[in-house]
Every structure is written in C-alpha cells, then in structure tokens.
C-alpha positions as CSV (number, residue, x, y, z in Angstrom):
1,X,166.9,225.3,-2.2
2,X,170.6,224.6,-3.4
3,X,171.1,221.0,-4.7
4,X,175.1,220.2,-4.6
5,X,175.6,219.3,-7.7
6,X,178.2,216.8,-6.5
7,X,176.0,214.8,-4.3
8,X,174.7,213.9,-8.2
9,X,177.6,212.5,-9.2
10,X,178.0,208.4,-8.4
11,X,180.8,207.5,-6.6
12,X,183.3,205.4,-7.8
13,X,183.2,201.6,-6.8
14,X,186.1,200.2,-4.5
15,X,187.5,196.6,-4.9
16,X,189.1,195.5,-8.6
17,X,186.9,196.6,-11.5
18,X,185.5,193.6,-13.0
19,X,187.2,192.9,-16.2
20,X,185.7,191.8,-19.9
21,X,184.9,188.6,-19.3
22,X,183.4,188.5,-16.1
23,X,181.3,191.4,-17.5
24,X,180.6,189.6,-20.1
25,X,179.2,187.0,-18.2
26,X,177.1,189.6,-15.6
27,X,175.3,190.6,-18.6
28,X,174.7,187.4,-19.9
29,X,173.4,186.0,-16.8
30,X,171.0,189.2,-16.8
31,X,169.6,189.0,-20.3
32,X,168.6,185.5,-19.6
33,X,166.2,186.4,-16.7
34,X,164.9,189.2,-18.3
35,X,164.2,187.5,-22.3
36,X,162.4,184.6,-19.6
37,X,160.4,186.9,-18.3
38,X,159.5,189.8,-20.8
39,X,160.0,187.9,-23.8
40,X,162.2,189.5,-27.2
41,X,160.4,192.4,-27.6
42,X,160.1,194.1,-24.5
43,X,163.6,193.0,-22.8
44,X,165.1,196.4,-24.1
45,X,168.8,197.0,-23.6
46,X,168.4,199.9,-21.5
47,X,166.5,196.8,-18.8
48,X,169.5,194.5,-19.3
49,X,171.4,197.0,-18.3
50,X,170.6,197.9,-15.3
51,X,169.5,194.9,-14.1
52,X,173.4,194.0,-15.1
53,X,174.3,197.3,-13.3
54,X,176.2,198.5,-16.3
55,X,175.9,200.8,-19.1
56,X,173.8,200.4,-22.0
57,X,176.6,201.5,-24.2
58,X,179.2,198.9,-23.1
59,X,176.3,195.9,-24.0
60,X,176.2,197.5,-27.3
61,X,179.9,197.2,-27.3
62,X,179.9,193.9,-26.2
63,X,177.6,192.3,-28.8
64,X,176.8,195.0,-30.8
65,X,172.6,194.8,-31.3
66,X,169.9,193.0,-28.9
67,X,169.4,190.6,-31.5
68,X,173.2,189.5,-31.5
69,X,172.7,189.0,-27.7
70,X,169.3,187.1,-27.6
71,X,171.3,184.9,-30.2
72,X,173.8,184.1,-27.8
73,X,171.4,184.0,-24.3
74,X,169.4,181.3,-26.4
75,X,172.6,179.0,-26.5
76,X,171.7,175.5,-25.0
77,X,173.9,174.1,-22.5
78,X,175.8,170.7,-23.5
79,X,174.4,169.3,-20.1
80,X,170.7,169.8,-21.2
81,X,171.3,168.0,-24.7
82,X,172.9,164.9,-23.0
83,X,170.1,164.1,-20.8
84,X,167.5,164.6,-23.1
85,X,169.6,162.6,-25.6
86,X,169.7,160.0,-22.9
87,X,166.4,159.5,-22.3
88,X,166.4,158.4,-26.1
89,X,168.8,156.2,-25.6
90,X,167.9,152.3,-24.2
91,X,165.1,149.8,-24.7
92,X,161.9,151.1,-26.0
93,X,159.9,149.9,-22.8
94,X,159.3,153.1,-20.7
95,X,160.9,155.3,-23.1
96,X,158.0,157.6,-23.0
97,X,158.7,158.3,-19.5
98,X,161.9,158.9,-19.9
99,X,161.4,161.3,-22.4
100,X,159.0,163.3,-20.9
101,X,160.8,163.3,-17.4
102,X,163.8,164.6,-19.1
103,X,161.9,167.5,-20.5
104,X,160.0,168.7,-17.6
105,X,163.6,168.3,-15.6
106,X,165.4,170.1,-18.4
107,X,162.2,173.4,-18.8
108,X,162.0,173.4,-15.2
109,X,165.0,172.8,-13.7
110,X,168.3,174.2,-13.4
111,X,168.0,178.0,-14.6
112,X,170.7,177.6,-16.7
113,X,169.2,175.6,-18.9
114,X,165.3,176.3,-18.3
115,X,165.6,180.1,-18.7
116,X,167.0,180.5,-22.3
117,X,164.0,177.8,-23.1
118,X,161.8,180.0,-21.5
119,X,162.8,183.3,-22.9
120,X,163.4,181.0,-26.7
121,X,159.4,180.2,-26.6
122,X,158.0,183.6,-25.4
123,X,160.1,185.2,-28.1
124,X,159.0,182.4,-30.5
125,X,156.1,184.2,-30.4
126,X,157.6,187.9,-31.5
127,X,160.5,187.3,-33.6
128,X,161.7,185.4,-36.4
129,X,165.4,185.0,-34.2
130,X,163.4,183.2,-31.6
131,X,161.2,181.3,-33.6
132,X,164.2,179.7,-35.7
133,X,166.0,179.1,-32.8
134,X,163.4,177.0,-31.2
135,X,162.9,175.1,-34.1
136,X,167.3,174.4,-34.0
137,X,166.3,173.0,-30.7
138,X,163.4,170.7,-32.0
139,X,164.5,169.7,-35.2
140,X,168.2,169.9,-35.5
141,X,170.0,169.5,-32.0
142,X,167.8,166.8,-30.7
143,X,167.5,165.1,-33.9
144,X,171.5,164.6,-34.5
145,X,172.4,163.9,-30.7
146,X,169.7,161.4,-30.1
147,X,170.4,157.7,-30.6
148,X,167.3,156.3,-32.2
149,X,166.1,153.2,-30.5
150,X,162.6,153.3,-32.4
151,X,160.9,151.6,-35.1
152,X,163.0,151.1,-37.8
153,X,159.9,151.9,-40.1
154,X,161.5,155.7,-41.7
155,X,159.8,157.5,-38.9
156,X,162.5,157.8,-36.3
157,X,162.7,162.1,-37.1
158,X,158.8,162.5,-37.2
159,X,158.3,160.7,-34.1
160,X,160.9,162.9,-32.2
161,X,159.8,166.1,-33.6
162,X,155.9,165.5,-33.2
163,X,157.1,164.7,-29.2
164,X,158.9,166.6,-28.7
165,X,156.6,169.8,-30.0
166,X,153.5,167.8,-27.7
167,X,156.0,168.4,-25.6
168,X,156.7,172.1,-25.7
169,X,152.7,173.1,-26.4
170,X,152.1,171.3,-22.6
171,X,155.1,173.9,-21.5
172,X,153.9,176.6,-23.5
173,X,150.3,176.5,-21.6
174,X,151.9,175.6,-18.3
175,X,154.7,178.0,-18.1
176,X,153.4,180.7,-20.5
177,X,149.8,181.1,-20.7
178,X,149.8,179.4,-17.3
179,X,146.5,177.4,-17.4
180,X,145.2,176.7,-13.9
181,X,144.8,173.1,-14.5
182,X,148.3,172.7,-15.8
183,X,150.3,175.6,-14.1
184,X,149.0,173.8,-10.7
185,X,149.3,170.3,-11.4
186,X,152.5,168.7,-9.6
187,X,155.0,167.2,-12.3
188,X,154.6,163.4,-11.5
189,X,150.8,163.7,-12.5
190,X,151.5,165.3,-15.7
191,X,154.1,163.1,-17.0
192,X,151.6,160.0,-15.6
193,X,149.4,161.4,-17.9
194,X,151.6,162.6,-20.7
195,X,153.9,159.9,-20.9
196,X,151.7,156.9,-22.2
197,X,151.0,159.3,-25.5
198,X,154.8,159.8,-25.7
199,X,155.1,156.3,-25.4
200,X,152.4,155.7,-28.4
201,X,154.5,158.5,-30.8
202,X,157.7,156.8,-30.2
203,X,157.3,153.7,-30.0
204,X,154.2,153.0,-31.1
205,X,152.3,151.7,-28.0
C-alpha cells in the first residue's frame, strides 16, 4: 500500500490568520478550562494546545513556561471583586446572606470568573503558584476592596478571612471532592444553611 505522503500534510486555513492578540486570548480562554478541570499538574502545554488549536511552541512563545501562564489564567476579574466587595458593604443585618450569595454566584457563575477559581483551588492543592495565589484572593484582594461594616472590636480581617475560607472548604467539597450531599444540594438550601454561621463570624450573631 502507497500512502501519498501529501495527504499528510495539513492544509492551510482560509479566512485572515488570527493575529497576536486574538491568539493570545484563544489560548487563554483554553488554559482556563483545562487548569478547572485537570488541575496545575496535569494541564500540560501540549493539552492547552490543542484544545487552543495551536502549537505548543507558539504558547511557549507567548508566556514563556506553564507556570507564567497559570499565573496569568488565575487573574480575577474586576467584576467578581465588586460584588463580593458589595456584599460587604451595608447594614450588618443579613450580611451573612449576602456574603454567601455572592460567593456561590461568583464560584458558580459566569465562567469567567468561576473557572480560574476553580482551576486556583485544584491547583492549590499541587503547587506553591496556586496555593499563594488563592491565599491573594482570600487575604489580600478581598481584604483591601471590602468596606468593613463590622464590629469595630480589631477583628474586621479575621472575620473576613475565617468566612471567607468556611467559604471555600463548602466549594472545595462541593465542586472538588463533590460530596453527594453537597454536590446535589440546590444553592438556596445551602446558603439557608450556611449563611446564619456567616452571619455569627461577621457580625457576631
């Protein structure tokens, strides 16, 4: 049998060739999905790439180690830090709610800003990268754009910080480890549940 050898060779694509940028941006939007789903260590660039539809090569071009581009997947969208920063904001009444409706609407919402969660906590759990980027998100970011309406008492940081990691253990074993109870419960019953405890850490009671 005689294979023509230029049946092997892919033929070029028609239309404009996407340029830098837009690229860019394919690859991106690929890494995200795939650090969500496989975690740090096994979202190799050789998987990014083809689920970009590009060359392994031009990612390492383009941001020169996997580590460089997990870095910049894991940035958090301005849109995610203003509502959960809102939900700080106010009277003290119901703020555990609000809190905790935020978060589930921010880790399981738009993809945009659920997915680099995601893929930040399965890799917290394999790299150092991941693991001080999710405490960024916890300590730092949420900390300095939250207004503080809460006790005046010195506690205002450890209140938000012991929330908001409550807060990201109930994802962890919902969206991670996926523990029947929790993976199947709708959200209103969880934050019915959750949000009286938030309510306690924040605002005392």
């Amino acid at each position: 049998m005689t294979i023509d050898a230029s049946a092997q060779v892919e033929r070029p694509r028609r239309g404009r060739r996407p340029g830098p940028t837009e690229t860019r941006h394919t690859v991106l939007a690929a890494a995200r999905i795939r650090f969500a789903r496989d975690g740090y260590a096994s979202a190799t660039i050789r998987k990014i790439a083809a689920d970009a539809g590009v060359d392994a090569s031009l990612i390492m071009q383009l941001f020169q180690s996997k580590e460089a581009l997990f870095a910049e997947v894991m940035s958090i969208t301005p849109s995610a830090l203003a509502l959960f920063a809102e939900a700080f904001r106010g009277p003290r009444v119901r703020i555990g709610e609000r809190v905790t409706r935020a978060f589930f609407e921010i880790w399981e919402g738009d993809p945009l800003n659920s997915e680099p969660l995601l893929a930040m906590l399965r890799g917290a759990t394999t790299t150092e990268q991941a693991t001080r980027q999710l405490r960024e998100f916890i300590e730092a970011r949420l900390l300095t754009e939250v207004r503080l309406e809460l006790p005046d008492d010195g506690t205002a940081q450890l209140r938000v910080g012991l929330a908001s990691s409550m807060l990201v253990g109930v994802m962890f074993g919902r969206r991670l480890v996926q523990v029947p109870t929790l993976a199947q419960t709708n959200t209103d019953t969880l934050v019915a549940l959750i949000a009286p405890a938030v309510q306690t850490i924040l605002a005392g009671g």
